[in-house]
N, C-alpha and C positions, 0 to 999 in steps of 0.2 A: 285340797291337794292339787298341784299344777298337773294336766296332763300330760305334761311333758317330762315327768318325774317317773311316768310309772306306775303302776297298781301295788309296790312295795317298794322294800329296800331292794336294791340291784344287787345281784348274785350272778357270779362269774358261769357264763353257760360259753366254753369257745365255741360250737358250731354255731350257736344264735350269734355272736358277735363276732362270727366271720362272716356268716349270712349280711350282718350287718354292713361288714367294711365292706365287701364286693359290691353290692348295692349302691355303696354313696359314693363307689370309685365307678362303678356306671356311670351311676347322675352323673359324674363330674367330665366324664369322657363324650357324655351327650349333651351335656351343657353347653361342651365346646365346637359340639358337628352342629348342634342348633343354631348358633349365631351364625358362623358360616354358612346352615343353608337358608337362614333370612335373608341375611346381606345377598347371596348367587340370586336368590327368587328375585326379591326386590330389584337388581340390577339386571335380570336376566328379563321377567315379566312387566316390569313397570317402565315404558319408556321413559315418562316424566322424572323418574329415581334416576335415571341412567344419565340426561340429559342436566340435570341438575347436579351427575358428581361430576361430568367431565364438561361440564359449560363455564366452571372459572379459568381452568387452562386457556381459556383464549388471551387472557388478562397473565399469565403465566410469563416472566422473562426468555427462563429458556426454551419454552415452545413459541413463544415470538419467532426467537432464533434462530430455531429448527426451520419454523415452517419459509421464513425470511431468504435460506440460504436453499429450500427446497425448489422456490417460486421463482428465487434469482437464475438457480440454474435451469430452470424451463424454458423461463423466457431467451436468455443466452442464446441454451439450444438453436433455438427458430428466427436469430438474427444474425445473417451472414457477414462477417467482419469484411470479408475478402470484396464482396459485394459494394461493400460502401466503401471502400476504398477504390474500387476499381470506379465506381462513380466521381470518388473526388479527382483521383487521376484525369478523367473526361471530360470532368466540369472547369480541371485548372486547363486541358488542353485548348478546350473550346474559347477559354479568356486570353489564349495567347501565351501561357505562362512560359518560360525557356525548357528546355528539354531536361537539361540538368534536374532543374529544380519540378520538374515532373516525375522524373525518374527518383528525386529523393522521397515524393510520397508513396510510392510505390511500396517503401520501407515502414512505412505508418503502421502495420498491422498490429503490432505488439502496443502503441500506445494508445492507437484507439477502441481495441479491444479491451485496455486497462479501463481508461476512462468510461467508455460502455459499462463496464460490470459494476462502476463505482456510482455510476447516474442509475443503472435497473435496482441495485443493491437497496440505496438511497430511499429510492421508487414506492421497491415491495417495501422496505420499512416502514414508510410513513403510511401506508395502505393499512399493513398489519398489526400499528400500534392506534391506529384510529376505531371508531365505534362503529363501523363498516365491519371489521374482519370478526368481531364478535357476532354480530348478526349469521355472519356465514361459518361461520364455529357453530353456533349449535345449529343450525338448519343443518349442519354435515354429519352431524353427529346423531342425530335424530333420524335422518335419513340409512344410516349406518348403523342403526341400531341391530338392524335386523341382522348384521353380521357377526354383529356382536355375541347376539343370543348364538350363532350357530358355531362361535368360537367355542363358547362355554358349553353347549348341548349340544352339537350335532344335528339341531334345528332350526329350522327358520327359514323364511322366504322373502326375498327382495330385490333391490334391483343393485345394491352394494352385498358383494359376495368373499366369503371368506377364499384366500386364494395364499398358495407358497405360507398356511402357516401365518397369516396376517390377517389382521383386521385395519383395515385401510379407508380415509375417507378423501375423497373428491375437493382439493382447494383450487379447482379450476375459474373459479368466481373469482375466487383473488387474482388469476394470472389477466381475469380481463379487466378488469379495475386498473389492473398496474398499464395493460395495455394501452388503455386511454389517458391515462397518467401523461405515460411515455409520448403519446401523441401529442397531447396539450403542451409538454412540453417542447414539443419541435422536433423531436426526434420520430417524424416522417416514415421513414422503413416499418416500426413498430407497428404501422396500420396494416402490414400485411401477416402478421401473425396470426395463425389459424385460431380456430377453438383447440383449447388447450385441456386436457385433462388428465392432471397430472395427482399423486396419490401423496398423503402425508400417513406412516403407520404410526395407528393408534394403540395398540397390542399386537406383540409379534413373540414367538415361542416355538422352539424346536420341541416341546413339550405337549402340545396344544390336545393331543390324540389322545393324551395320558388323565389330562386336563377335563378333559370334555368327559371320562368315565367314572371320575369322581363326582364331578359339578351333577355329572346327570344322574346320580344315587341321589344326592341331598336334594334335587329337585322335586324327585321320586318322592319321598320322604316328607319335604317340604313343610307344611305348616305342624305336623305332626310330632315333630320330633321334641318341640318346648314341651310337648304334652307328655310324652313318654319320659321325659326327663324329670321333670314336676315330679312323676308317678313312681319314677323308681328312687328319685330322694326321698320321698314320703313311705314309699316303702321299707327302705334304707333307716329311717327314723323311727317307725313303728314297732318293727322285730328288737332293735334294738331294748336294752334294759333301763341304760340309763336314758331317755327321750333328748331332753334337752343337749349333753355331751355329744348327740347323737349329731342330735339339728345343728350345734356349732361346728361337729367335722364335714359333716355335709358344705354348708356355708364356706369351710375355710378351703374344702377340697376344689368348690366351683370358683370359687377363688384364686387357686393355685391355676386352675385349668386356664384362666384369664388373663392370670402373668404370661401363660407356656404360648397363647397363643397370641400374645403382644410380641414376646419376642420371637417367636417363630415368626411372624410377618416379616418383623426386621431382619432375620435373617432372608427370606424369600428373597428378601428385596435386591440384596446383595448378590445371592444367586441367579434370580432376573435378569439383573444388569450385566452381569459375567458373561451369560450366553446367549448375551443380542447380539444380529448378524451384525458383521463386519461394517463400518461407516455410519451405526446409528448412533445418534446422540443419545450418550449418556444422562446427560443433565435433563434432556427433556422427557426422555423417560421416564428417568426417575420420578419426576415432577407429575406425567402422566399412572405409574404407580400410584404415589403418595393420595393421588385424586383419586384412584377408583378405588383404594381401600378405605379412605377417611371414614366413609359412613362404616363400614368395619369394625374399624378401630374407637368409632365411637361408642357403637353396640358391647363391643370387649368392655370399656370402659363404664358402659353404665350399669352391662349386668357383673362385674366387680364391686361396684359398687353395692348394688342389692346384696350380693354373698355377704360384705362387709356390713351393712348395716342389720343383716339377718344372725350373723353371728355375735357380734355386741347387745341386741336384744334381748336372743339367748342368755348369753350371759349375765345381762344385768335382772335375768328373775331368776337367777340362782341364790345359793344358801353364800356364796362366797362373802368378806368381811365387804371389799370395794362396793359389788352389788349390792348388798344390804344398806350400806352406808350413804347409797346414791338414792336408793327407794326411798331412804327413812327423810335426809336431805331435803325432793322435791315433795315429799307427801307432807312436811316440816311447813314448807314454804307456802302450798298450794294452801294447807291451811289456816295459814296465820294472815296470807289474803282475804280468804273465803269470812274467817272471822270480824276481820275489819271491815269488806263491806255488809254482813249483817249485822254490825254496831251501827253502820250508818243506816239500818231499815230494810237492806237488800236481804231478800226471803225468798228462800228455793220453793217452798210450797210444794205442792202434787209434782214438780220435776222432780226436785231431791229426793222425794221416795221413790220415786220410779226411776232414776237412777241408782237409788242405793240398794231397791229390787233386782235390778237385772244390770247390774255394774258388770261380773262376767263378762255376761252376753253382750252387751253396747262393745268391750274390749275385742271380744273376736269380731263384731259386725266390721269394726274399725279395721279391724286387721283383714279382711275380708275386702272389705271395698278400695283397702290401698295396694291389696295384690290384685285385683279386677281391674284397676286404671294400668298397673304395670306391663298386668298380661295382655292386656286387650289394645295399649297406646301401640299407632302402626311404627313408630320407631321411635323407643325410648332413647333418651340421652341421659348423659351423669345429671344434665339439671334437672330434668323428669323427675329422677329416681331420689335424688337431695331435696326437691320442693315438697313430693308426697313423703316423705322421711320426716319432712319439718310439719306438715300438714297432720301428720298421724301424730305426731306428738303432741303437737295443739289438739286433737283428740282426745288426747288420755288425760291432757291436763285440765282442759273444760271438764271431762268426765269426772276427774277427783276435783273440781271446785266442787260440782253439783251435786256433786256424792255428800248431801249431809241429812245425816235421818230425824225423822223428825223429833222433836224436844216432846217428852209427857207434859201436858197443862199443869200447871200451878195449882198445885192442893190435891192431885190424882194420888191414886195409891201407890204407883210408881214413883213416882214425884217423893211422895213421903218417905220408901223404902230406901230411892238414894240421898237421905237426910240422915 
């Protein structure tokens, strides 16, 4: 009899199968504080996690963009238009030029300040789309790490400091890159531009206070909470009467919990962007978003998956017509292999019994060693959890090839009696 069936026929007890639902509506409520407080640790305590979610943003369109129009207007700033007009005025006076036509550059301000912004513009772009500004993307980001963390916790030490509700990084590197730029190209003045250090936000929230008292519970909590979940589904499964029906609501409930927190994200995001201060880009936001939850949403996604392929299992060792029909099916097939290669000489020998000994036990080791890579891999994906899926089932299948018991010799009593 399957353990998962029970010690009888199931009989209707409501407090034990309320005991029950509460329990697997636990699991499913901690299912989903546990992915979340992966994902906060992992970005909170692993620089390398952290630098690796927001080190493709440099390669990002709209934070090009951002940072392009952030860099142009620094530079602006510290290059006096009025200044360089007032030189070309001096320099036409000093050639002689007529008074008139001295007096009409004087009116130059408005074109050369156009032209100026369209040559720095130009500048910081070809700076910002080159394998330079990537370099300096993740050194800022790395460096800023530590602000990060003190977004999320209320902790941390560095020398990039959370400040007005922002986590902010230093693309003062880029403003000198463009400045030599601007040099090389003849535009002279730009050598007097100071050091520059100017801020691009990388995370900003009038929330952040609120942010940081959550993030720091699930920190609290931290590697513990897969564990306590595991424990109260299995709890949740145990009490119950009928095991298996049990194990499939569990599965479909962490399940559910995986959709609520996909599309909770997607709402966040929405929200997010709604109450960023006044002048920040949207698109690059969002794009910054999209980056720091991907690993998130990968995590939602792989352990949906496991719910799913935990609840299909379920079901297919049940009494149901389909399951039945899918056991009889591969058990059909596994043997009508197994028989053709022992027509061709291939002999289980001491495996096949000792498979067909402890067949059981090989089934839960199996199922045993493919939750032990799940639980223990530092950040499963859907393909993680689909390759050990496919890998376990190549278990069960080798295990009923090898499953064949041995034949009584020719002429034994046995031998005789099935004659």
């Amino acid at each position: 009899m399957s353990a998962l069936e029970g010690a009888g026929p199931p009989r209707h007890h409501p407090f034990r199968s309320l005991g029950s639902g509460l329990l697997i509506l636990v699991a499913a409520l901690l299912s989903l504080l546990s992915v979340v407080a992966v994902w906060a640790n992992s970005i909170v305590q692993d620089t390398d996690r952290y630098v690796a979610t927001v080190g493709p943003l440099a390669s990002d369109p709209e934070v090009q963009k951002a940072v392009t129009n952030r860099v142009t207007s620094a530079v602006l700033e510290r290059v006096d238009v009025d200044a360089l007009v007032q030189q070309l005025t001096d320099a036409a006076s000093q050639q002689g030029v007529p008074p008139r036509a001295a007096e009409l550059l004087k009116n130059l301000d408005g074109p050369i300040e156009n032209g100026l912004k369209q040559l720095v513009g130009n500048t910081v772009e070809r700076v910002v789309t080159s394998s330079a500004f990537q370099t300096v993307w993740v050194d800022a980001n790395r460096r800023a790490h530590a602000a990060f963390d003190e977004a999320l916790t209320g902790e941390g030490e560095g020398a990039v400091k959370l400040e007005d509700n922002q986590v902010v990084i230093d693309v003062g590197p880029i403003v000198a890159r463009v400045k030599d730029r601007l040099v090389d190209a003849g535009l002279t003045p730009a050598a007097n531009i100071p050091a520059v250090h100017t801020d691009f936000v990388v995370f900003a929230s009038e929330d952040v206070g609120e942010i940081k008292t959550y993030v720091r519970v699930l920190e609290l909590l931290g590697g513990w909470l897969p564990v306590i979940a595991l424990l109260v589904a299995a709890a949740g499964v145990y009490v119950a009467f009928n095991r298996r029906h049990a194990l499939i609501g569990a599965a479909l409930a962490v399940f559910l919990a995986m959709l609520v927190l996909g599309i909770g994200l997607t709402v966040a995001r929405d929200v997010y962007l709604d109450r960023l201060p006044p002048g920040t880009s949207q698109a690059a936001a969002g794009a910054v978003y999209d980056a720091l939850v991907r690993f998130l949403r990968a995590g939602v996604r792989a352990l949906a998956a496991v719910a799913l392929f935990t609840a299909v299992g379920a079901f297919l060792t049940g009494p149901s017509r389909i399951a039945v029909l899918t056991r009889t099916g591969c058990r059909r097939s596994i043997g009508a292999l197994r028989d053709v290669a022992m027509s061709a000489g291939f002999r289980t020998g001491a495996v096949g019994r000792f498979v067909h000994r402890f067949k059981r036990w090989i089934g839960v080791a199996i199922l045993m060693i493919a939750a032990v890579v799940l639980f223990t891999w530092s950040y499963p994906t859907t393909a993680v959890v689909v390759w050990t899926a496919v890998i376990t089932l190549v278990g069960f299948a080798i295990r009923e090839f090898l499953d064949a018991p041995s034949t009584p010799p020719a002429g034994s009593p046995a031998d005789a009696a099935a004659h």
